[in-house]
C-alpha positions in Angstrom: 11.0 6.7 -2.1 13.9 7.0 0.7 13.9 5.9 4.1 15.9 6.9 6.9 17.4 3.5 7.4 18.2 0.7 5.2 20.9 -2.6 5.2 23.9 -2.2 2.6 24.0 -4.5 -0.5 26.7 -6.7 1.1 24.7 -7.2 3.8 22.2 -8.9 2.1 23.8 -10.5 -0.2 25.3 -12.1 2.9 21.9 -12.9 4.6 20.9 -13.9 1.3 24.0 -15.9 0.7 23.0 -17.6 4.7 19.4 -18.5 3.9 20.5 -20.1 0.8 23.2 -22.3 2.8 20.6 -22.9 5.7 18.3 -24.5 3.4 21.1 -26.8 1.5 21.9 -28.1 4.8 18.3 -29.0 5.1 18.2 -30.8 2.1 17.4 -28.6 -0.7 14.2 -27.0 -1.9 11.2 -28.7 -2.7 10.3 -28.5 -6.4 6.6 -28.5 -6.1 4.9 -25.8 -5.7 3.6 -26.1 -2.7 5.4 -27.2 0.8 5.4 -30.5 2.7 1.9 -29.6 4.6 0.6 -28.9 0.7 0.1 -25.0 0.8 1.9 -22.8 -1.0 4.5 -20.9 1.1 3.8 -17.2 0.3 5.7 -14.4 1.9 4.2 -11.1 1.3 6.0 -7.6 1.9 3.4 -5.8 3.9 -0.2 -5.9 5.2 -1.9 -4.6 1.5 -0.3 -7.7 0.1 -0.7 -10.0 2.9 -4.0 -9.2 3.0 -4.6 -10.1 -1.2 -2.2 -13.3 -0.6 -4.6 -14.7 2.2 -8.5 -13.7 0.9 -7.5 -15.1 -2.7 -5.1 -18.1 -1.1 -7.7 -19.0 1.2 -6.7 -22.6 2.8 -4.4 -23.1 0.6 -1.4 -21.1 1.4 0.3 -20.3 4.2 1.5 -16.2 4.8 4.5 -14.4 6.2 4.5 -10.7 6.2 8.0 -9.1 6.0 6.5 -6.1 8.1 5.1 -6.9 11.5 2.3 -5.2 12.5 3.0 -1.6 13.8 5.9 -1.0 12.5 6.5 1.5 9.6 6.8 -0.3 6.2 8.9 2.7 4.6 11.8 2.1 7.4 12.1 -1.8 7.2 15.1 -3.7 8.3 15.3 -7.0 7.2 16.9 -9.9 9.1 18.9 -12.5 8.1 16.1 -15.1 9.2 13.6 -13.1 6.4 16.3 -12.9 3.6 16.5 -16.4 4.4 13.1 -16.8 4.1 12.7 -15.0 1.3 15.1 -17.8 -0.3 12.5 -20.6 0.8 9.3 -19.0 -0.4 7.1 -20.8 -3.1 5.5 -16.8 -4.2 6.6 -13.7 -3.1 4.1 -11.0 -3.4 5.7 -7.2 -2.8 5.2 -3.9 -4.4 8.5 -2.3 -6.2 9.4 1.1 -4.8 8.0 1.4 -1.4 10.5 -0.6 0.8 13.7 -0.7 -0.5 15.6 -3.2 1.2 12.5 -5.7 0.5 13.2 -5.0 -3.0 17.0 -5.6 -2.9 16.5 -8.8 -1.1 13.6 -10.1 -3.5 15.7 -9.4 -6.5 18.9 -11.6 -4.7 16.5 -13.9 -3.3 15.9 -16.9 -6.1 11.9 -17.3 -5.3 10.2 -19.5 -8.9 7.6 -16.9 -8.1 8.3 -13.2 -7.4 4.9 -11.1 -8.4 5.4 -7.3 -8.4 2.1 -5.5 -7.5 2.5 -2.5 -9.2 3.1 -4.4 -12.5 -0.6 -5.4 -12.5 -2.0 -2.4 -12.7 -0.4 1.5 -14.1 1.5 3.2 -11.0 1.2 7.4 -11.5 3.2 9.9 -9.5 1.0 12.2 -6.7 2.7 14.5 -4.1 5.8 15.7 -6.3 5.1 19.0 -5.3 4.1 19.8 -1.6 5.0 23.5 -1.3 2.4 25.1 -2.8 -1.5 24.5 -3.3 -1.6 21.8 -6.5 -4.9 20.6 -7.0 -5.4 17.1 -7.8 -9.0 16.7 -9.3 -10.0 13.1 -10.1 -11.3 12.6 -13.2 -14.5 9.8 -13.7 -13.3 6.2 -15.2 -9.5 7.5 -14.8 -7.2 4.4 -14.7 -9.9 2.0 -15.3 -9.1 1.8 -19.2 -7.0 2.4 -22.0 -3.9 1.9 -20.6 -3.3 -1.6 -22.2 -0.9 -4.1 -21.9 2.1 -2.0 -22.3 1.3 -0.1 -19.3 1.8 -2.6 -16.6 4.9 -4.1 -17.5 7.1 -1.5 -16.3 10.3 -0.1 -14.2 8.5 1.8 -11.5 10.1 5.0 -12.2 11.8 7.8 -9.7 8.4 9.6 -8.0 5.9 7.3 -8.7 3.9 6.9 -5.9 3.2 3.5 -4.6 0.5 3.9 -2.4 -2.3 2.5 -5.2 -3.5 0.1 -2.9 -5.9 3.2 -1.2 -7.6 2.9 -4.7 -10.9 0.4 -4.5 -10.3 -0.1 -8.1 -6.7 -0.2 -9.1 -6.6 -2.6 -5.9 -9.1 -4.7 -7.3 -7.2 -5.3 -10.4 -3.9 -6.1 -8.9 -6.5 -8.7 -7.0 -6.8 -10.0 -10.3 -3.5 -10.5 -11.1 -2.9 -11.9 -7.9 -5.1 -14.7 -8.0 -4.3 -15.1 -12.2 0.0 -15.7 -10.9 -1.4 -17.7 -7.5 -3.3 -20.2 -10.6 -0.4 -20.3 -12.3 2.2 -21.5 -9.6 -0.2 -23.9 -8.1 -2.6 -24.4 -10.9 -4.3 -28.1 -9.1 -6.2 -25.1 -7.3 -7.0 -22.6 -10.1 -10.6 -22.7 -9.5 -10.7 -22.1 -5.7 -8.0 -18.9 -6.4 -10.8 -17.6 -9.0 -13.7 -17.9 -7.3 -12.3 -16.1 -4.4 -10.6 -13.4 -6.6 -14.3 -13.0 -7.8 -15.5 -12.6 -4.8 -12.6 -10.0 -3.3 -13.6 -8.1 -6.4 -16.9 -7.6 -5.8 -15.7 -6.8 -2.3 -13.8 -4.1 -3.6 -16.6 -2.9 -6.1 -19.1 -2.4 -3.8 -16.2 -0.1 -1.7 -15.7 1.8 -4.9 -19.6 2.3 -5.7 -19.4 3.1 -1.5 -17.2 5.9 -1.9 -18.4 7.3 -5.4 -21.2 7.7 -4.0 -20.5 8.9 0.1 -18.1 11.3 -1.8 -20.3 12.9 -4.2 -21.7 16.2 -2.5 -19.5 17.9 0.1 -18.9 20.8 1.0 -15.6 21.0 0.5 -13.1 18.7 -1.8 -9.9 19.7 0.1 -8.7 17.6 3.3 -4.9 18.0 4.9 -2.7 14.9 5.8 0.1 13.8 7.6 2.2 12.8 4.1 0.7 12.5 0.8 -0.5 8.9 0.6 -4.0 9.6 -0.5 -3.4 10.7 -4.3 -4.7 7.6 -6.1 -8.0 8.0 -3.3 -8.4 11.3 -4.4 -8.0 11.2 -8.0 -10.5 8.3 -8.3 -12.9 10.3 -6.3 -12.6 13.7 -7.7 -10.5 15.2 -4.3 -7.6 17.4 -3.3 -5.3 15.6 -1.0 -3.0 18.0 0.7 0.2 16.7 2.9 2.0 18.0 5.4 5.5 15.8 4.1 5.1 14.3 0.9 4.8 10.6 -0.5 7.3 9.9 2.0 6.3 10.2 5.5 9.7 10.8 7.5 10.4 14.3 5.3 9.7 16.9 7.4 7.6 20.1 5.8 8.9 23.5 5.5 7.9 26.8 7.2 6.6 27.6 4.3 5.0 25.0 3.8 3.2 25.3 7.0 2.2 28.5 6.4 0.5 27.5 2.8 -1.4 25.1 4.4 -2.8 27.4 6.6 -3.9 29.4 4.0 -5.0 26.6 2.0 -7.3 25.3 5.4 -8.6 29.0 5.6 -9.4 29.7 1.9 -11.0 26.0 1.2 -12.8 25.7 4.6 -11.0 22.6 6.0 -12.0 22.0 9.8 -9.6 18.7 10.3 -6.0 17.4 9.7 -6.0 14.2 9.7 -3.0 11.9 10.5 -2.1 8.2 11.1 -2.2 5.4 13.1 1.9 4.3 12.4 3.3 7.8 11.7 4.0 10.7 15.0 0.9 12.7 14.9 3.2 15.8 16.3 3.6 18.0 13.2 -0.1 17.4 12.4 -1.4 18.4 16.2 0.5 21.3 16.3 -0.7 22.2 12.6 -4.6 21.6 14.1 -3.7 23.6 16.8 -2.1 26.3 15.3 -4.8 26.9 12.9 -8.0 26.0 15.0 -8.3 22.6 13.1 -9.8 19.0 14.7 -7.6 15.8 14.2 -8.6 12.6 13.3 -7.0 9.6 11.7 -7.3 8.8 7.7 -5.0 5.5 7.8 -3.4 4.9 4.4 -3.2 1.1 5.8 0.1 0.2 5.8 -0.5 -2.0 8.4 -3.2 -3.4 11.1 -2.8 -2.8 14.9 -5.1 -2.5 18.0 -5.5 1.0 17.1 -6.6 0.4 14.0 -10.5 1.4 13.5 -11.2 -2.2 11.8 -9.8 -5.6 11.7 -9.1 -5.7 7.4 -8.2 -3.5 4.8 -12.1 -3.3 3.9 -13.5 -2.5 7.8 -10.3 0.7 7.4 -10.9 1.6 4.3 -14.5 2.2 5.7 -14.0 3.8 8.5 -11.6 6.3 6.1 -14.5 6.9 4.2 -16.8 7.9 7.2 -13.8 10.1 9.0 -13.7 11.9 4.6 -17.4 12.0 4.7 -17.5 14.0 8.2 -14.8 16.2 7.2 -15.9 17.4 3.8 -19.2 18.0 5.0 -20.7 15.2 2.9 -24.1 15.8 2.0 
C-alpha cells in the first residue's frame, strides 16, 4: 500500500542506529523478558494491535502504540524516540503491509520478539479494481478452514489488503496467535495470556454470530465507502463493498469512477455513503450530494478518538453494524 509520506532508509537506520546507542549508554538491555517493573514492554503499531496486546496482556504488560490516536496510520512518520523504542521493546506486535515505515523500522530494530499479524491468519487481496462495479459476494465458512499451516507463514504480497482486522473471525484468530507468541516470550504467565485469549474470542464470536445474523435479510447487499477497507467485512458476510479510492485512502477516484458509482447507488438502491472518522469526508459529501445520498460514518477502526461512536474495537465494530443494518434496510 503507498502513502503520501514516508522517512528514507538512512533515516532510520540512523534513528535506529540512536536508539540502539541511547540504550548502551543506559546499561544494555535486560535479558528477561519482561522490564524492571515485571511486565512485558510491548509496543504495538496501531490501535487493532494495541488493542489485542492489552485485552490478552492484561496486567501484565505495558503498551505503546506507534500511532497516536487520530492520526492516519497509512501516513506514519516515525521518530527517532519510537525507532528507539522500538529497539527497547520486549514484543513488537505490527501488521506487514499497511504502514511502511513501521515495517522498515521493525525489520532494523533487533526486538527478541517481533509478531507479524497477518502471519496468523491468510491475508486476501479486495479493492484491486475500483473503476467498475466488481461484486464481492462472501461465501459462508470462507477463511475459517482449509487453508493450513502453509498459508500463514507468508510474504504479504503486492495488493493484499491488510485491513483483516474488520473481520470478527480472522481477528479472532490472530487473537489466538497473539496470546500463543505473548505465552511464549513470557511463559511464567501462560495461563493468565490463555484465559484471556479465551475470553477475547468468545468476545469476538458473539460479534460474528451478531453480524451473521443483523446482516442476514436486507434489502440491499451493496453499500459505498470512502476507500475500500471493508472487503474482509463483506466477504465474511455475504456483501458488496464499493469505494470511492481503493484500499488506500489518500488515492483520489476518477470521474469515471464517480459516475459508476452513481449508477451503481441508482441500480442497487443505495440511500448512504458512508465515510470515516480519520479520513476527509469531502469526496464522499459531495458524492451524497450529488446523487441524493445520506452520510454516515462506517469506521474501519484504525484508530479511537472522541469521535469515535464507542470506546473499543468491539463498542465500533457495533455501532458499524447498526449504521450496515440501517443502510441495507435490514430486516
Amino acid at each position: 500500500m503507498r502513502v503520501r509520506r514516508s522517512i528514507p532508509s538512512a533515516s532510520v537506520a540512523a534513528a535506529v542506529a540512536l536508539g540502539l546507542v541511547t540504550l548502551t549508554a543506559c546499561g544494555g538491555a535486560d535479558s528477561s523478558p519482561a522490564g524492571a517493573d515485571g511486565k512485558v514492554d510491548v509496543v504495538a503499531s496501531f490501535y487493532p494491535m494495541q488493542f489485542l496486546a492489552e485485552r490478552i496482556g492484561g496486567t501484565h504488560v505495558d503498551v505503546t502504540t506507534l500511532t497516536r490516536p487520530g492520526t492516519e496510520p497509512h501516513d506514519l512518520e516515525l521518530k527517532p524516540r519510537q525507532i528507539g523504542e522500538l529497539g527497547e521493546a520486549d514484543y513488537v506486535l505490527y501488521l506487514k503491509g499497511l504502514q511502511p515505515a513501521v515495517d522498515e523500522a521493525i525489520d532494523q530494530a533487533e526486538v527478541r520478539n517481533k509478531v507479524d499479524a497477518g502471519s496468523l491468519t491468510t491475508l486476501e487481496s479486495h479493492g484491486a479494481s475500483t473503476e467498475g462495479h466488481s461484486h464481492e459476494h462472501g461465501e459462508e465458512g470462507h477463511g475459517e478452514e482449509g487453508h493450513g499451516e502453509e498459508g500463514h507463514d507468508h510474504e504479504h504480497e503486492a495488493g493484499t489488503d491488510p485491513h483483516v482486522w474488520l473481520d470478527p473471525v480472522k481477528y479472532a484468530e490472530i487473537a489466538k496467535g497473539v496470546g500463543d507468541s505473548l505465552a511464549k516470550a513470557d511463559p511464567d504467565h501462560a495461563a493468565d495470556y490463555e484465559k484471556n485469549t479465551d475470553a477475547l474470542v468468545k468476545e469476538l464470536t458473539a460479534l460474528d454470530t451478531a453480524y451473521r445474523t443483523g446482516l442476514e435479510n436486507t434489502a440491499t447487499r451493496t453499500f459505498i465507502t470512502t476507500h475500500a477497507a471493508f472487503g474482509y467485512l463483506a466477504e465474511r458476510y455475504g456483501l458488496d463493498q464499493e469505494g470511492i479510492s481503493g484500499v488506500s485512502p489518500e488515492s483520489e477516484p476518477s470521474p469515471a469512477r464517480i459516475k459508476a458509482l452513481q449508477s451503481i447507488a441508482r441500480k442497487d438502491k443505495v440511500n448512504t455513503v458512508f465515510f470515516e472518522t480519520l479520513a476527509s469526508d469531502r469526496t464522499a459529501k459531495t458524492l451524497a450530494k450529488d446523487t441524493g445520498l445520506k452520510t454516515d460514518v462506517l469506521d474501519p477502526l484504525e484508530g479511537i478518538t472522541d469521535r469515535s461512536k464507542g470506546e473499543d474495537y468491539l463498542q465500533v465494530m457495533q455501532a458499524n453494524l447498526t449504521a450496515l443494518k440501517k443502510s441495507l434496510g435490514a430486516r
